[in-house]
DOTIBA-305700 format. One record per residue: residue in three letters; residue number from 1; chain; x, y, z of N, C-alpha, C in turn. Coordinates in steps of 0.02 Angstrom, whole numbers, plus 50000, padded with zeros to 5 digits. Layout:
! residues N
<r res="ALA" n="NUM" chain="A" n_east="X" n_north="Y" n_up="Z" ca_east="X" ca_north="Y" ca_up="Z" c_east="X" c_north="Y" c_up="Z"/>
...
//
This chain:
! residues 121
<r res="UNK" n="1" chain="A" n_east="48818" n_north="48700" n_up="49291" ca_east="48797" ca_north="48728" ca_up="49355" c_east="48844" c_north="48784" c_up="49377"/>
<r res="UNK" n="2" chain="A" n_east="48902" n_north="48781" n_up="49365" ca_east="48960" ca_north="48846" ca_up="49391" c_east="48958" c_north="48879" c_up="49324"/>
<r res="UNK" n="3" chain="A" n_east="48919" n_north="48876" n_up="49293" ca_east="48926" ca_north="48938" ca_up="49240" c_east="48852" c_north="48997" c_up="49283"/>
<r res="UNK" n="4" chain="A" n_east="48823" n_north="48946" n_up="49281" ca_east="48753" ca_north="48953" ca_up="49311" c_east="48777" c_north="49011" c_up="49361"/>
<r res="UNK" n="5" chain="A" n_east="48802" n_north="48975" n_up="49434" ca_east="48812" ca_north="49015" ca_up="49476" c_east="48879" c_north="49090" c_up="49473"/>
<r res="UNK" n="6" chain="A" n_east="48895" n_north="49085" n_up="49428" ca_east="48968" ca_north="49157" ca_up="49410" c_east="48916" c_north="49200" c_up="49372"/>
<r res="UNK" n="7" chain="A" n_east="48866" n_north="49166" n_up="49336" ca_east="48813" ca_north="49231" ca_up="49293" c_east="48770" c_north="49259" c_up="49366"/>
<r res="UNK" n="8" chain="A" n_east="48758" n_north="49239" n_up="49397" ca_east="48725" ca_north="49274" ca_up="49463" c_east="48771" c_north="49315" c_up="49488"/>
<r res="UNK" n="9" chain="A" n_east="48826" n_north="49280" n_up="49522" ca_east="48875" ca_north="49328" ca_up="49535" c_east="48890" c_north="49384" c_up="49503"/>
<r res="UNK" n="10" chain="A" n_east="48903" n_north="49396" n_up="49428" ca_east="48904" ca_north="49433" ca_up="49414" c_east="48872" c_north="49494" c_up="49417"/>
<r res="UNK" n="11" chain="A" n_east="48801" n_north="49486" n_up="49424" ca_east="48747" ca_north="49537" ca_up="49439" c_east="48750" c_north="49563" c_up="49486"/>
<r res="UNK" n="12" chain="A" n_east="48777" n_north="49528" n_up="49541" ca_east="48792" ca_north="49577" ca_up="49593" c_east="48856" c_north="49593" c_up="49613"/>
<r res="UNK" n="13" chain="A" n_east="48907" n_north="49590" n_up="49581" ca_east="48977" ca_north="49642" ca_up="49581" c_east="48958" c_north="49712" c_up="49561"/>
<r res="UNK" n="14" chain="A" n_east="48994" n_north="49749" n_up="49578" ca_east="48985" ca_north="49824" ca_up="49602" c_east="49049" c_north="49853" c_up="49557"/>
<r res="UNK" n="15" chain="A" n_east="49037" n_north="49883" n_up="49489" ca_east="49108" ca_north="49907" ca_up="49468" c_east="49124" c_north="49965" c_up="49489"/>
<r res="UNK" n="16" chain="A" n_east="49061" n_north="50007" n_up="49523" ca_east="49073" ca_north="50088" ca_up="49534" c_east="49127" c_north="50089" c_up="49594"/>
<r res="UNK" n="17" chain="A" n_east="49164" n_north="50037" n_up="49631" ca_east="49225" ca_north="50061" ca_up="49677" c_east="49307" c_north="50053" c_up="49669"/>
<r res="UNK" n="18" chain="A" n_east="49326" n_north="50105" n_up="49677" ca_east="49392" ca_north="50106" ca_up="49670" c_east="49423" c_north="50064" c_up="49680"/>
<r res="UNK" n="19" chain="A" n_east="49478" n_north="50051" n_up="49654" ca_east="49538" ca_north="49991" ca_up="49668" c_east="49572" c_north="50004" c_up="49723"/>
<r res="UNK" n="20" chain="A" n_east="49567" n_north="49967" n_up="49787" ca_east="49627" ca_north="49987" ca_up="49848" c_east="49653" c_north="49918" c_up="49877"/>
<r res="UNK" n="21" chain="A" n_east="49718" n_north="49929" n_up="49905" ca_east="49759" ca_north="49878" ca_up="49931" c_east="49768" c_north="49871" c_up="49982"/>
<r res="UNK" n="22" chain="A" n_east="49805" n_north="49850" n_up="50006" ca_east="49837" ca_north="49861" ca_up="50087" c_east="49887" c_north="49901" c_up="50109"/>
<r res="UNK" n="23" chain="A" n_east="49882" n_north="49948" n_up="50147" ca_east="49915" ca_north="50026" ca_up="50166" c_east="49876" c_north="50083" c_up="50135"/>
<r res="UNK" n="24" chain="A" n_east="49840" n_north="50065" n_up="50089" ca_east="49798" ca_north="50128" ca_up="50091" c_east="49738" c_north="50175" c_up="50139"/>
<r res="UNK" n="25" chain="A" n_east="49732" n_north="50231" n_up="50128" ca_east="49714" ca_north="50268" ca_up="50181" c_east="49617" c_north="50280" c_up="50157"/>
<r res="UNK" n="26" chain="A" n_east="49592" n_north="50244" n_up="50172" ca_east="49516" ca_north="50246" ca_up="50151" c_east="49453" c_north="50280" c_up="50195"/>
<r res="UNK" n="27" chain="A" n_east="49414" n_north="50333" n_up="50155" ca_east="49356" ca_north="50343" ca_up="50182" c_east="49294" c_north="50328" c_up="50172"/>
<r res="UNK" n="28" chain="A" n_east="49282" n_north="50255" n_up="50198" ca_east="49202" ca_north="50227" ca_up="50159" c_east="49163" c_north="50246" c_up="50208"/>
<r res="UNK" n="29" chain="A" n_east="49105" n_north="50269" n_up="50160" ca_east="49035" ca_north="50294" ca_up="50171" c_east="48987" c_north="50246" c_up="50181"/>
<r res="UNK" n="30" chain="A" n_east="48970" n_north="50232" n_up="50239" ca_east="48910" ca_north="50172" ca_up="50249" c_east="48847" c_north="50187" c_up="50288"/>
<r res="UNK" n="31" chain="A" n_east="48792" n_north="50169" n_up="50232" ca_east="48726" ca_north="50199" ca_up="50240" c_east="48686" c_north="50153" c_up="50330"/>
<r res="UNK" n="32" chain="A" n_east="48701" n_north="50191" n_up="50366" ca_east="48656" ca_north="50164" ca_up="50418" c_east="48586" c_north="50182" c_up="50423"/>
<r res="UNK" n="33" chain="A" n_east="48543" n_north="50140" n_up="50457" ca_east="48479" ca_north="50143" ca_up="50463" c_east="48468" c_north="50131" c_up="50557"/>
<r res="UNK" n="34" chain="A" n_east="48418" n_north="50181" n_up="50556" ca_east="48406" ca_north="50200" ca_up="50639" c_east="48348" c_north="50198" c_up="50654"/>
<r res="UNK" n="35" chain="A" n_east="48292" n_north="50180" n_up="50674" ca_east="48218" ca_north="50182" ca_up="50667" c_east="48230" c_north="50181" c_up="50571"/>
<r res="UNK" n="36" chain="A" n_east="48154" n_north="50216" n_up="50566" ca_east="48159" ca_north="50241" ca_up="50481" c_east="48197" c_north="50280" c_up="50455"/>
<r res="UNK" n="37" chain="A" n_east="48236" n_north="50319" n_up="50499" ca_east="48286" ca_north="50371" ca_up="50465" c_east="48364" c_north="50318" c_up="50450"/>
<r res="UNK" n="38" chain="A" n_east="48384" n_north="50357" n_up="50382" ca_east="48437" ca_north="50328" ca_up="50352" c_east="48492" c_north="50371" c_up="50365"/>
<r res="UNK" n="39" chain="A" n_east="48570" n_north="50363" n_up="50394" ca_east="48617" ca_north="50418" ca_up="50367" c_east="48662" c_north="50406" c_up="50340"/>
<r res="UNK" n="40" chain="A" n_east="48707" n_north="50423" n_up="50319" ca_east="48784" ca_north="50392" ca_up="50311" c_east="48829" c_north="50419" c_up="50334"/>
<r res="UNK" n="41" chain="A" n_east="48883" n_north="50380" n_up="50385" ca_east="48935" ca_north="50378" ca_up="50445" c_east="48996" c_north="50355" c_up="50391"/>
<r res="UNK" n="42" chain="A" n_east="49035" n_north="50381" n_up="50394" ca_east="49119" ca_north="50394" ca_up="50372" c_east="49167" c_north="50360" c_up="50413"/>
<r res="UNK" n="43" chain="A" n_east="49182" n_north="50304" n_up="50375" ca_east="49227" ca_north="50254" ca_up="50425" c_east="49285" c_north="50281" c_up="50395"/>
<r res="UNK" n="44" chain="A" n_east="49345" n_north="50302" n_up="50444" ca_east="49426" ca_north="50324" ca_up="50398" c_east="49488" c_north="50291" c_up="50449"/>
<r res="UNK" n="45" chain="A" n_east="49507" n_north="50253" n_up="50368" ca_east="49571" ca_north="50213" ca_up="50427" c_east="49623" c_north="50175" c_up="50365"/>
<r res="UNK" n="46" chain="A" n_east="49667" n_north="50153" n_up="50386" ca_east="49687" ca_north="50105" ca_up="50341" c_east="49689" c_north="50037" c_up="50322"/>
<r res="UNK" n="47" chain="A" n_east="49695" n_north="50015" n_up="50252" ca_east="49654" ca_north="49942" ca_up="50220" c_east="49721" c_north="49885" c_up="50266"/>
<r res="UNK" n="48" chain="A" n_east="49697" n_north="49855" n_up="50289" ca_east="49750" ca_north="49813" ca_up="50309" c_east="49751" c_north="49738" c_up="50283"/>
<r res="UNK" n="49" chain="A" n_east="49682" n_north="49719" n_up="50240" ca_east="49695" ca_north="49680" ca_up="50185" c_east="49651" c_north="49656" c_up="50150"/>
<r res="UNK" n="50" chain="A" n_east="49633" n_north="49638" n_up="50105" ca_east="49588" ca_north="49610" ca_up="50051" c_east="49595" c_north="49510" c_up="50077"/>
<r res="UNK" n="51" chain="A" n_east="49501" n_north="49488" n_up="50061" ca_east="49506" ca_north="49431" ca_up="50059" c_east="49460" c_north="49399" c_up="50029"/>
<r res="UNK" n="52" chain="A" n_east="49453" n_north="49366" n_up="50016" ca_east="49401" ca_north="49322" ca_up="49963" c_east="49414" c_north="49343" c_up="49899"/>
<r res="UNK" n="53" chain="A" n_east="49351" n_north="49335" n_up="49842" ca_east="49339" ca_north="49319" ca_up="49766" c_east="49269" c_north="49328" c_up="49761"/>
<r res="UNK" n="54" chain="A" n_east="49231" n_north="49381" n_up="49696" ca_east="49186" ca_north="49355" ca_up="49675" c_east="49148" c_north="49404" c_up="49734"/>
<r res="UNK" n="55" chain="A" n_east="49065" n_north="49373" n_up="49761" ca_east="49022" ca_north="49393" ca_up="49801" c_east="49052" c_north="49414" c_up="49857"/>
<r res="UNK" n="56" chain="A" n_east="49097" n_north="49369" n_up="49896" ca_east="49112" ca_north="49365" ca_up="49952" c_east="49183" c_north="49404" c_up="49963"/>
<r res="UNK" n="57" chain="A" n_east="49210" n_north="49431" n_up="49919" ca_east="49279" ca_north="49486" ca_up="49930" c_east="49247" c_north="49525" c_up="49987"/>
<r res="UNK" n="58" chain="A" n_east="49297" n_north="49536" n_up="50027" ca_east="49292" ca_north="49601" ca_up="50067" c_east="49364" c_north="49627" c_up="50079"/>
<r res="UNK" n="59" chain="A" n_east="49354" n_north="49685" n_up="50134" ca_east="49418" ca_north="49707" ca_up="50160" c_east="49405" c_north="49722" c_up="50220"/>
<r res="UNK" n="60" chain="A" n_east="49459" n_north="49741" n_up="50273" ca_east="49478" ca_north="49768" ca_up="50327" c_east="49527" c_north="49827" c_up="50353"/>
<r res="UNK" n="61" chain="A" n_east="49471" n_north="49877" n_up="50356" ca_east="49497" ca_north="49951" ca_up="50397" c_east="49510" c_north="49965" c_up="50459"/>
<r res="UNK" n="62" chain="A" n_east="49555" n_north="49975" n_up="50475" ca_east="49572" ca_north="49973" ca_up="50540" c_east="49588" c_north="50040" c_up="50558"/>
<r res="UNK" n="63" chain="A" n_east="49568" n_north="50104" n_up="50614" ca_east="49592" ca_north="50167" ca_up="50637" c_east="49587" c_north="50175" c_up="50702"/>
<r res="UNK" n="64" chain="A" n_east="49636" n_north="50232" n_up="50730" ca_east="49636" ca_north="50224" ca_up="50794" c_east="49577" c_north="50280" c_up="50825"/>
<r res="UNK" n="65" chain="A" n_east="49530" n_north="50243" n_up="50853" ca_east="49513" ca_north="50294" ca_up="50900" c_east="49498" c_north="50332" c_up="50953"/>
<r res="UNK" n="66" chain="A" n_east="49424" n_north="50349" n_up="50979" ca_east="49465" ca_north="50393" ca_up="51055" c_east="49468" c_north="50341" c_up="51105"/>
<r res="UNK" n="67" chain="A" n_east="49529" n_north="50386" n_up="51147" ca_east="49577" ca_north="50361" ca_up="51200" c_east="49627" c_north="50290" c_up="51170"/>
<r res="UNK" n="68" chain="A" n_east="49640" n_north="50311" n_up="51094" ca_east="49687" ca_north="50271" ca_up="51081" c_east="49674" c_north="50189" c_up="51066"/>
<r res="UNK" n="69" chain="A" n_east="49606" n_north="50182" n_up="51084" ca_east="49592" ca_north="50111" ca_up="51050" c_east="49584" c_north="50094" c_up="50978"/>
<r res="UNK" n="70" chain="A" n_east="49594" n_north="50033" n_up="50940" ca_east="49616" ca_north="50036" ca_up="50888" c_east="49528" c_north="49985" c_up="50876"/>
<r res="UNK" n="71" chain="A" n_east="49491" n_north="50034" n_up="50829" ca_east="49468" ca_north="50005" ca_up="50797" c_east="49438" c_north="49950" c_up="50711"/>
<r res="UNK" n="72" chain="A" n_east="49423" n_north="49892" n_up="50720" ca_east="49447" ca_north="49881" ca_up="50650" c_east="49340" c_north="49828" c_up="50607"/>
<r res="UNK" n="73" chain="A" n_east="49359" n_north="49874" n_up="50560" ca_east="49298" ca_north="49843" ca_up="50530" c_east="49319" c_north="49815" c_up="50461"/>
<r res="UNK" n="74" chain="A" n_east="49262" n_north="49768" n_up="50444" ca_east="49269" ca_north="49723" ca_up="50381" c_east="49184" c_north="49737" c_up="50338"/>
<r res="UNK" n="75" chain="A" n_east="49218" n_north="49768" n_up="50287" ca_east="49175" ca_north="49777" ca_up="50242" c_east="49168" c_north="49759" c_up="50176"/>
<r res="UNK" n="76" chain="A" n_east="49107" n_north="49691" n_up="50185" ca_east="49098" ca_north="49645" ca_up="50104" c_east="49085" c_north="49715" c_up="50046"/>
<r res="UNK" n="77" chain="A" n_east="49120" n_north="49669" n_up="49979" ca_east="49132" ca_north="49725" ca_up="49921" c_east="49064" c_north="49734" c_up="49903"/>
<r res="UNK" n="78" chain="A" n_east="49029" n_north="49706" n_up="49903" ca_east="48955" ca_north="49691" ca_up="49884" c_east="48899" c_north="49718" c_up="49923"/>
<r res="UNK" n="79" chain="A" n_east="48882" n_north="49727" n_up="49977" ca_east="48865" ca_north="49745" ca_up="50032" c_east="48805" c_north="49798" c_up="50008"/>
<r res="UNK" n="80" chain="A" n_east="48752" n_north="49808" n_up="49995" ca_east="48701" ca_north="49868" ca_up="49990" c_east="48717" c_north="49918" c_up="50046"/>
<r res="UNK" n="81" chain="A" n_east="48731" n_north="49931" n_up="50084" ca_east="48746" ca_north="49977" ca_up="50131" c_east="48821" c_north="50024" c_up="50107"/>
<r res="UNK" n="82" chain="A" n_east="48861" n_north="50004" n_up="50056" ca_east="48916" ca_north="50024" ca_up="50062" c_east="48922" c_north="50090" c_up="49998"/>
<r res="UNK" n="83" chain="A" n_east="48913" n_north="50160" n_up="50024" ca_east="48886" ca_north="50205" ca_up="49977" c_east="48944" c_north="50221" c_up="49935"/>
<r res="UNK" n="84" chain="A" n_east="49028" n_north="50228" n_up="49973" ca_east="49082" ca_north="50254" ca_up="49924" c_east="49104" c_north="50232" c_up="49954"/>
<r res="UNK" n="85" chain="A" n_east="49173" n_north="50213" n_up="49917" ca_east="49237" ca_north="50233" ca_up="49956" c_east="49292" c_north="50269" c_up="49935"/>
<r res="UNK" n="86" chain="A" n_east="49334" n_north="50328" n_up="49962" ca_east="49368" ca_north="50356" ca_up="49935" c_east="49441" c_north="50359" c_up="49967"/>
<r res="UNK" n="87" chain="A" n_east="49469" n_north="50330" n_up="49902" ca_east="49556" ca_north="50326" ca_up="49916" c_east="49589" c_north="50391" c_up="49941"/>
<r res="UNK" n="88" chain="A" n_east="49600" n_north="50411" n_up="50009" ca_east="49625" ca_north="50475" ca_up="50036" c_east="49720" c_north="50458" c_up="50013"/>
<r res="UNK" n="89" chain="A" n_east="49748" n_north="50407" n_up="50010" ca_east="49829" ca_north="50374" ca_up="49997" c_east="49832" c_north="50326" c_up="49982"/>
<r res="UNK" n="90" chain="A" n_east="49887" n_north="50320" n_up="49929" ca_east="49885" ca_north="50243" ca_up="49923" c_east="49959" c_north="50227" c_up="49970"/>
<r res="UNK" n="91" chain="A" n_east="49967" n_north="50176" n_up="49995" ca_east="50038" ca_north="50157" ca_up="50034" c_east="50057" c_north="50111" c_up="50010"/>
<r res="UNK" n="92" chain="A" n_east="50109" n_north="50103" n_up="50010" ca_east="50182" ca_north="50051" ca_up="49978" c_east="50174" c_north="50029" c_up="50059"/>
<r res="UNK" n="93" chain="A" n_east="50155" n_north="49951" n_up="50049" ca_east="50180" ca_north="49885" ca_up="50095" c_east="50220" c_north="49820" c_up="50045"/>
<r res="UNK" n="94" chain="A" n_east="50261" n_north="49781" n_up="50107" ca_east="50267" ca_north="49724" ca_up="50061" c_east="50233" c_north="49680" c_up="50103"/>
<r res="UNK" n="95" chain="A" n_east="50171" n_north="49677" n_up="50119" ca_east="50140" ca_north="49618" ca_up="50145" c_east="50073" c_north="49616" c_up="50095"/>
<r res="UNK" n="96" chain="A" n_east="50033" n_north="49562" n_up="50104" ca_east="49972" ca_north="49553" ca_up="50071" c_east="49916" c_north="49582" c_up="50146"/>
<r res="UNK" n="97" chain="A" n_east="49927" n_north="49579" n_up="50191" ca_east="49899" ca_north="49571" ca_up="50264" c_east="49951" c_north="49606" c_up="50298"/>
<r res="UNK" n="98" chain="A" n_east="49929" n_north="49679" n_up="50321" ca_east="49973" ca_north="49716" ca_up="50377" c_east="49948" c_north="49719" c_up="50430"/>
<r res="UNK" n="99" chain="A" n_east="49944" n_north="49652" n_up="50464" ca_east="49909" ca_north="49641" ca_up="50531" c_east="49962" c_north="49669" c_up="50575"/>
<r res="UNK" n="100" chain="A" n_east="50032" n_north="49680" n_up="50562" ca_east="50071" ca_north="49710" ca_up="50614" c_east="50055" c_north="49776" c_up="50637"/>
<r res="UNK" n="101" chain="A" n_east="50016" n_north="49812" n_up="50611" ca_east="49997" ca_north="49885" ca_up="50642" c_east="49955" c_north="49872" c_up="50689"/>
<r res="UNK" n="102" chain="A" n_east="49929" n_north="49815" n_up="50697" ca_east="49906" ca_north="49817" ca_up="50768" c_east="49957" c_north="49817" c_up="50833"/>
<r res="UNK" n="103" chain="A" n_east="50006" n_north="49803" n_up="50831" ca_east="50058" ca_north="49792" ca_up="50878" c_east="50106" c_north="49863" c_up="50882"/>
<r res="UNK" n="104" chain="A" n_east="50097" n_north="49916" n_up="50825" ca_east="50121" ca_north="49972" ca_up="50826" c_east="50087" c_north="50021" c_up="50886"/>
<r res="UNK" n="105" chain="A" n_east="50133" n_north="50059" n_up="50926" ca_east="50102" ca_north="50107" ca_up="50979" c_east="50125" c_north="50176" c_up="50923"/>
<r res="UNK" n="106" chain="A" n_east="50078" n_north="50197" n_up="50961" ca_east="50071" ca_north="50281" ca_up="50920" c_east="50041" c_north="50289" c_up="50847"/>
<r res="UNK" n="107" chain="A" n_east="50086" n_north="50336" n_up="50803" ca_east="50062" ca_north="50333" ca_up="50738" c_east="50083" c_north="50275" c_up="50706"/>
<r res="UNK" n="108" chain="A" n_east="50061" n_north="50264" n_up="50653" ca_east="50057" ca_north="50214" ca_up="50598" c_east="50127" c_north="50243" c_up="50548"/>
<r res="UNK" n="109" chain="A" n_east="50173" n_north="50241" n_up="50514" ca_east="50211" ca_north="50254" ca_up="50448" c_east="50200" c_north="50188" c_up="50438"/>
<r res="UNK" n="110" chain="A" n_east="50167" n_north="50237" n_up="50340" ca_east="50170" ca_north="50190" ca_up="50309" c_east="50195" c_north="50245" c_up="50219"/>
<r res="UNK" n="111" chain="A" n_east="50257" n_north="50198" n_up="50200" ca_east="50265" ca_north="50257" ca_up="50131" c_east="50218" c_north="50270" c_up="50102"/>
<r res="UNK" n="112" chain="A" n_east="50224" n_north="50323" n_up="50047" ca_east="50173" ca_north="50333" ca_up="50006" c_east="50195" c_north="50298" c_up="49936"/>
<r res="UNK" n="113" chain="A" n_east="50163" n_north="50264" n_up="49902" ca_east="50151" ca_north="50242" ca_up="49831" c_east="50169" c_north="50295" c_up="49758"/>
<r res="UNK" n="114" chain="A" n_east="50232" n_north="50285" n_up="49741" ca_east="50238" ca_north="50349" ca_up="49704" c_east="50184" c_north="50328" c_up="49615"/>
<r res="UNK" n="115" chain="A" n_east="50198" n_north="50282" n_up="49608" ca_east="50155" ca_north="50245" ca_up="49555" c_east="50077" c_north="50230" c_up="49570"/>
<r res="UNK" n="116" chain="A" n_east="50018" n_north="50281" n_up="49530" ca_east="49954" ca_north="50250" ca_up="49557" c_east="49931" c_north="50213" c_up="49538"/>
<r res="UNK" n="117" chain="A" n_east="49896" n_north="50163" n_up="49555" ca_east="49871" ca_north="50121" ca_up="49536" c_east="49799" c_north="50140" c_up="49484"/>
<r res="UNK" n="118" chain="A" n_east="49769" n_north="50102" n_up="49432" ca_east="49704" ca_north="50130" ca_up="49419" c_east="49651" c_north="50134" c_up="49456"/>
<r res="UNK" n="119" chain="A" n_east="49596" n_north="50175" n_up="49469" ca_east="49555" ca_north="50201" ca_up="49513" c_east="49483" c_north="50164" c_up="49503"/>
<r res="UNK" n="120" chain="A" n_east="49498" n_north="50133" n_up="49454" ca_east="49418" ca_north="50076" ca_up="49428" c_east="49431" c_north="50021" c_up="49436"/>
<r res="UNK" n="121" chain="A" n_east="49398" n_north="49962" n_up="49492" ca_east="49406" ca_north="49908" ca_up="49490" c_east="49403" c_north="49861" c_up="49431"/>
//
């Protein structure tokens, strides 16, 4: 039966997205739908962490925006809506989860990654 269910899974993993971590600087493209018209809206912020395995992996982008509020979305890896995403930086953290940038006022520093990582999940 769990062979059963990982061959499904498999069919729906998505290899066409880049590999990103936490501190990186991401611009995912997500196809919205409005009446019948479709567009795609450009979420840009940084990954503040990866969670799950399998179907249910996602992540969390977090950016600041106007009047300074900090907004943060979670987007499953799997997701039909999710058109690209493109690694704008990769950042050197030592956390798995950089939930402390919520508690940061102003800009964000975060180093840059002198080693890249590979770009194919």
């Amino acid at each position: 039966m769990d062979q059963y269910i990982r061959s499904l899974e498999n069919e729906h993993l998505r290899e066409d997205l880049p590999q990103i971590g936490p501190g990186d600087t991401v611009r995912v493209s997500v196809r919205i739908r409005e009446g019948n018209k479709e567009r795609i809206q450009a979420f840009e912020g940084i990954v503040m962490g990866i969670r799950g395995s399998g179907t249910g992996k996602s992540f969390t982008v977090r950016r600041v925006g106007a009047a300074g509020v900090g907004v943060e979305r979670i987007f499953p890896f799997t997701s039909p809506s999710l058109e690209k995403i493109e690694v704008l930086r990769r950042g050197k953290v030592r956390r798995a989860k950089i939930y402390y940038i919520r508690d940061v006022q102003g800009k964000v520093k975060i180093k840059r990654e002198k080693g890249l990582r590979p770009s194919v999940c």
